[in-house]
LUMPAGU-430037 format. One record per residue (C-alpha): x, y, z; residue in one letter. Coordinates in steps of 0.001 Angstrom, whole numbers, plus 500000, padded with zeros to 6 digits. Each point is the difference from the previous one (the first is absolute). Example, Ala and Ser with C-alpha at 12.3 -4.5 7.8 and 13.67 -1.06 7.14 Angstrom:
# residues 2
512300495500507800A501370503440499340S
***
This chain:
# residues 516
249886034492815401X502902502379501594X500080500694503623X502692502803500806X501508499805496787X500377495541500286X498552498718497142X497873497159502423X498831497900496572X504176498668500252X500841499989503453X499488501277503450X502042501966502077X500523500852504074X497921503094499104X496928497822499811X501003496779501218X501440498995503254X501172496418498369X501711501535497451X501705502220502555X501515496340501100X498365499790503496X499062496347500079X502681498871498188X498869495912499237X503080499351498085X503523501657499753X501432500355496974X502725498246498328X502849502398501194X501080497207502493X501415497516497468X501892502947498216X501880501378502816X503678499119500143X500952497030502461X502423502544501261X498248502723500851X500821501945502724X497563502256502362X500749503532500401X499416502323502888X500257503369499677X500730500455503923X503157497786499317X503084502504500470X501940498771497421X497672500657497541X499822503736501388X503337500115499685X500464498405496237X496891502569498932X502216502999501652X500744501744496656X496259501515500036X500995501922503212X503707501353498647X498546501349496851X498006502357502588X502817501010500766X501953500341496656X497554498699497106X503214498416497580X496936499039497313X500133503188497441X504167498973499831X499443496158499602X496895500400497500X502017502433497915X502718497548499459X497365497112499037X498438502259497199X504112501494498963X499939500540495997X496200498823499508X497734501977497999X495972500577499971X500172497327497417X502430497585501736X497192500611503070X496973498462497640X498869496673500230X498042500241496437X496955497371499567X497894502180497538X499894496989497769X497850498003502284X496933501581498339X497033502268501268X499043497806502909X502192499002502695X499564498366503485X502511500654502819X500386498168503339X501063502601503106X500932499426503149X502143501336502965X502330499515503531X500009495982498978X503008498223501108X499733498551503833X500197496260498610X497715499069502268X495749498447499667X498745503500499533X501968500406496775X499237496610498940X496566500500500488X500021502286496505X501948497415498190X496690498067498699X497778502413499620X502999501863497909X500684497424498045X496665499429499226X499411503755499356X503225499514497716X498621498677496567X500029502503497172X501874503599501984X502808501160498846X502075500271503558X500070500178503203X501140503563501872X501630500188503474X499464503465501650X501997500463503142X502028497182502240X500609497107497924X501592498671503046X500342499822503881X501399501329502077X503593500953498046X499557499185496230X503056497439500142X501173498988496597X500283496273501268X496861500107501653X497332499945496781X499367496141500117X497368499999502669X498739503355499057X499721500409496782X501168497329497413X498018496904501994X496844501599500642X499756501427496417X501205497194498213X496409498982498607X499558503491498815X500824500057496677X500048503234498770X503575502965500350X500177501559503653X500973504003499764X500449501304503566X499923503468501994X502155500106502685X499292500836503237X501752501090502998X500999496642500747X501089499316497112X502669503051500664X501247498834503570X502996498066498104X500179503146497401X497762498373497176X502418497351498830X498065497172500560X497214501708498396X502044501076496878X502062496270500153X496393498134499206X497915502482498239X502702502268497949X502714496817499333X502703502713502057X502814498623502002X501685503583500770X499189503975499693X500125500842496536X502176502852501326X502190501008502773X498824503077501964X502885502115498567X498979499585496743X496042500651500735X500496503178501695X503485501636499211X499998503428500702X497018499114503152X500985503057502478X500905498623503576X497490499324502290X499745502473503309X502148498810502887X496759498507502059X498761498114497040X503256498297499224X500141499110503539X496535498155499886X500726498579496915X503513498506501636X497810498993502510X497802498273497857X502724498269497415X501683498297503277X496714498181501517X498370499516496503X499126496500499441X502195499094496531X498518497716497389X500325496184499835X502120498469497263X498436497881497560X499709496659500143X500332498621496448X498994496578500992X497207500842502324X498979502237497546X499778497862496914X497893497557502267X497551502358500704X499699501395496327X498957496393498944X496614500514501989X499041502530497056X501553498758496725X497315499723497813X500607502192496901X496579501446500585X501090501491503422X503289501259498216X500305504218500400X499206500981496087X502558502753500493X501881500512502970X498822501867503041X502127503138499095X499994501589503304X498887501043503571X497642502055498084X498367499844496852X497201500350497210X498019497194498761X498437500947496923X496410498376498566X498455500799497178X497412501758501687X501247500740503289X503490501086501522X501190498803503433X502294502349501766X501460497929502782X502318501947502422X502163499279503209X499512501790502668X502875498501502215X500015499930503712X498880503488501127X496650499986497330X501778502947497663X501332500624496635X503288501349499373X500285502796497311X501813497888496938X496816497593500613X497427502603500429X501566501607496437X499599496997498565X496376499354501288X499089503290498177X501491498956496338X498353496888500118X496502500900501639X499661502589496490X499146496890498113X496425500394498751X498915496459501074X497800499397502731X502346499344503324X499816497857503449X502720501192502658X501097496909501197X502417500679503677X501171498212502736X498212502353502223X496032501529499451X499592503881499951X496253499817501831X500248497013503078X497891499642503256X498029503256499394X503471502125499455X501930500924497517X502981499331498761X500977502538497185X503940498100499359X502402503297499980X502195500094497281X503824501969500553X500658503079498307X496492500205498640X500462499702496613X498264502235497891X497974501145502524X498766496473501210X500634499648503623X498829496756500207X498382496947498003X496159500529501137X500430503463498464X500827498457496604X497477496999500182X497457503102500822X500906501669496589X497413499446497398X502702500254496980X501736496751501266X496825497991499874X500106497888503075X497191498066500674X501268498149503165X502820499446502313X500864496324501880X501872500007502891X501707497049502586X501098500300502972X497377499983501868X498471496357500397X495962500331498998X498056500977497364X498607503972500354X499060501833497018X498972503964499580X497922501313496877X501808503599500580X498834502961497882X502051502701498360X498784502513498417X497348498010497565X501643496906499736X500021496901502971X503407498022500124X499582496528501656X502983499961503032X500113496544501012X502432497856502918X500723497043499213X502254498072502575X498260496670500520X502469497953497878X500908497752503111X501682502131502966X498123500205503366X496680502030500017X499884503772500761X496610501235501888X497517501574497974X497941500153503366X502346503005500318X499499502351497599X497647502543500528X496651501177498171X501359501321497172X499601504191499812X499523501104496540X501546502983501030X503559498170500460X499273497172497643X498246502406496806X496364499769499456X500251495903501228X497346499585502688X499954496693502434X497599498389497424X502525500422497033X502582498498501872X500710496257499697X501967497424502313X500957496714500314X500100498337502378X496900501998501664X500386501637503233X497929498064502063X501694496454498392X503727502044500812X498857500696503623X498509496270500198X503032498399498545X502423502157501886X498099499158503254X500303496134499476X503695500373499772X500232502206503456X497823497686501836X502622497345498799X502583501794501732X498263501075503011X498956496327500718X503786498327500200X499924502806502561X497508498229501873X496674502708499235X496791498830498485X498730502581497686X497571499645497270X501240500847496198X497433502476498129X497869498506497601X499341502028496560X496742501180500981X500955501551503730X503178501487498272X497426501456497335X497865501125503036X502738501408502046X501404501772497737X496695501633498418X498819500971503526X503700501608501551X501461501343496728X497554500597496820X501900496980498356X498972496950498331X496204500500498577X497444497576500747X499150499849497074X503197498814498221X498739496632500817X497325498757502261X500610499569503993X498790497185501619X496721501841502536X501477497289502812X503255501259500057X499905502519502415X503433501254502251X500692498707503017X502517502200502042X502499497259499557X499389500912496592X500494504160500340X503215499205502443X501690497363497064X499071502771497431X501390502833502140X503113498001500618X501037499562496021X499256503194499272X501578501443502646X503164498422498678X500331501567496926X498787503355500585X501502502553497007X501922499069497294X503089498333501918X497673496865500105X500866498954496438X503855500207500429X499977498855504102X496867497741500779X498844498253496284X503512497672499731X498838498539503100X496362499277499455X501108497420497109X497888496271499510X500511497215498303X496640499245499561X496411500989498255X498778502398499394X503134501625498429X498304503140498074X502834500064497441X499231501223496537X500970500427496324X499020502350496876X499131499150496635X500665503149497663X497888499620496665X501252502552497482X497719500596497176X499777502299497185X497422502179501860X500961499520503768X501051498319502775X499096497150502567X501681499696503396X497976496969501885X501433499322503524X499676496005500453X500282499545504029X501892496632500840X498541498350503179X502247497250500558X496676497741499803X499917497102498068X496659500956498324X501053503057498363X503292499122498460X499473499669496765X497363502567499839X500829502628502692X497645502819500778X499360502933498629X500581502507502388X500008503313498006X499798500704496040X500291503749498316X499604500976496684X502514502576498576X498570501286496428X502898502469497853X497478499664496676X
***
């Protein structure tokens, strides 16, 4: 039996069932005995963490990313750029994830039902913000080696703009083997003509408040690396760069780094040409999605080369065969069946790896006429709107009550209700509501209030940090990539936090993707 595309005969999912959604959590999971004894809580109100994070504000004002990623890929060719595992044979399974490393239980919530998910793929991919806040190169204990120490299969990465506030050296330090540039900035761009006046003024600006890069700490370091030294979790070849093919035997995985500002330079959008002409199949894997909340995204690319202006326009064309594009960043699960031309490419976010939830109770009904030919009932989310309004309520009316005000948290159903009734979200019939529970104005006013919160898109960047829990229902979530001689398989497993559902977490969405 298959209910919205679940396949109900394995496993329900928060589309049908409001258990498997993790309300009435009976048991926690096992994330509790895996967290560090040392770990520490982090608030995002805390200044100093503000001020550590400041490098995503300066490259607004002078983006130094196209310079710094030009001297990580110095001297390396398409091939150099090709992490080939063609010899795997015909069928392949992949692990994917994004925006992972807080180090604190909502990460460790994915580490069973990852490692149990584990067993026969062939690796695990990061896309976007391996670590928070500042991608330290001595801060990957915690993070990233502990939590995925069980997991033995190779971790390949995307980085994200975190991953860029200290100029990508952690990032290249634990995933490339890099200790310095591979070349100084003279010898990447001799003959570079000087910048106007104004922009060499910013960029001064810029190079004396710019948070530098940690040092390594070789014995720190080597500690940490013994979490994953199983042979099995070994790198087969190197992680050759920020970005990067992987090849399959049936399928080619073009993953690309979109730095801070969500763009391409022109040397990178050159080389995402060459290498998108393979006749293979291809998924665009990037640290930021080109269709999110009902908008999109399109990912300009400098200098527009060969006519591309940006990276939607050459996912769009039907002589590169892309049949999908995954995208971090954003911390949920959306996906949007978009059609062009004759052919649908599957654009999916995927940034429930660990960090703190962003609101799906935000994005709007989705227009087909901004999002192509993908209605409201095409569209898939996780967690669902009315469980993101419900969950998001329980964490205000924590805050409101140290203040000293009573006020009732949503439960699934009156978000459901609520939002159905004020703005055309959130079907009924996704899953059934409970006849009794009708709203109560205490209800309307606590549904008014975190909505009113996060009105427009400044709610992801401004308001989610701060609606963070420690507790069930997390709505974190993984892929499972099944590359076969005829297709694809992307199944989106949601991770709950609940003790019953860690070693077989729901399914929350599954698609299809035939090439033969």
């Amino acid at each position: 039996m298959t209910i919205d595309g679940v396949d109900e005969s394995a496993r329900t999912s928060s589309r049908v069932s409001r258990t498997a959604a993790g309300w009435g959590c009976t048991q926690p999971g096992r994330y509790h005995d895996q967290l560090p004894p040392d770990v520490k809580r982090k608030s995002w109100l805390n200044p100093r963490m503000l001020w550590l994070s400041r490098n995503d504000m300066l490259a607004r004002i002078s983006d130094p990313v196209p310079v710094e990623r030009a001297r990580w890929v110095a001297g390396l060719t398409d091939e150099d750029l090709t992490v080939d595992l063609s010899d795997r044979g015909d069928d392949l399974s992949i692990l994917l994830m994004g925006d992972t490393g807080e180090g604190d239980e909502s990460q460790y919530a994915l580490v069973t039902p990852l490692a149990a998910a584990a067993p026969g793929k062939a690796f695990l991919l990061i896309c976007s913000d391996v670590l928070y806040p500042i991608g330290d190169v001595n801060d990957y204990e915690n993070k990233f080696y502990r939590p995925y120490a069980r997991l033995a299969v190779p971790i390949y990465a995307v980085p994200g703009n975190h991953d860029w506030y200290d100029s990508l050296h952690a990032f290249m330090y634990h995933f490339c083997g890099l200790t310095e540039q591979r070349a100084s900035a003279a010898a990447a761009f001799k003959g570079t003509p000087k910048p106007p006046l104004a922009a060499a003024v910013r960029a001064g600006v810029r190079r004396w408040l710019w948070r530098k890069p940690a040092i390594p700490d070789e014995v720190v370091i080597a500690a940490m690396r013994a979490h994953r030294g199983q042979p099995a979790q070994h790198q087969p070849v190197t992680q050759p760069g920020p970005y990067y093919v992987i090849d399959t035997a049936q399928l080619r995985l073009i993953c690309i780094d979109t730095g801070i500002e969500g763009d391409l330079d022109q040397a990178q959008g050159s080389w995402l040409l060459r290498v998108s002409r393979d006749p293979r199949p291809k998924v665009l894997v990037s640290g930021k999605p080109l269709y999110v909340d009902g908008s999109c995204r399109p990912c300009p690319i400098a200098g527009a080369p060969e006519g591309y202006r940006t990276v939607l326009e050459v996912v769009d064309d039907p002589a590169f065969r892309y049949v999908a594009a995954i995208g971090g960043d954003i911390h949920n699960y959306q996906r949007y069946p978009v059609r062009t031309g004759d052919r649908v490419v599957q654009h999916i976010v995927s940034g429930g790896g660990g960090a703190f939830m962003h609101a799906t109770h935000q994005i709007p009904p989705i227009d087909p006429q901004v999002v192509p030919g993908v209605t409201e009932d095409d569209f898939r989310c996780y967690p669902l709107r009315r469980d993101s309004l419900a969950a998001y309520s329980r964490v205000l009316q924590g805050i409101v009550r140290k203040a000293g005000v009573r006020a009732p948290a949503l439960s699934p159903d009156r978000a459901a209700r609520y939002l159905s009734a004020t703005r055309g979200r959130a079907p009924l019939s996704t899953r059934p509501v409970d006849a009794g529970q009708e709203l109560t104005q205490r209800d309307r006013i606590m549904a008014r209030s975190v909505l009113l919160l996060g009105q427009g898109r400044a709610f992801h960047k401004w308001f989610s940090p701060f609606y963070d829990w420690d507790t069930p229902p997390f709505f974190k979530h993984f892929l499972v990539l099944d590359v076969r001689q005829d297709g694809l398989t992307v199944t989106c497993h949601g991770v709950t936090g609940c003790g019953e559902h860690e070693l077989e977490p729901p399914v929350e969405d599954r698609v299809e993707i035939r090439w033969r």
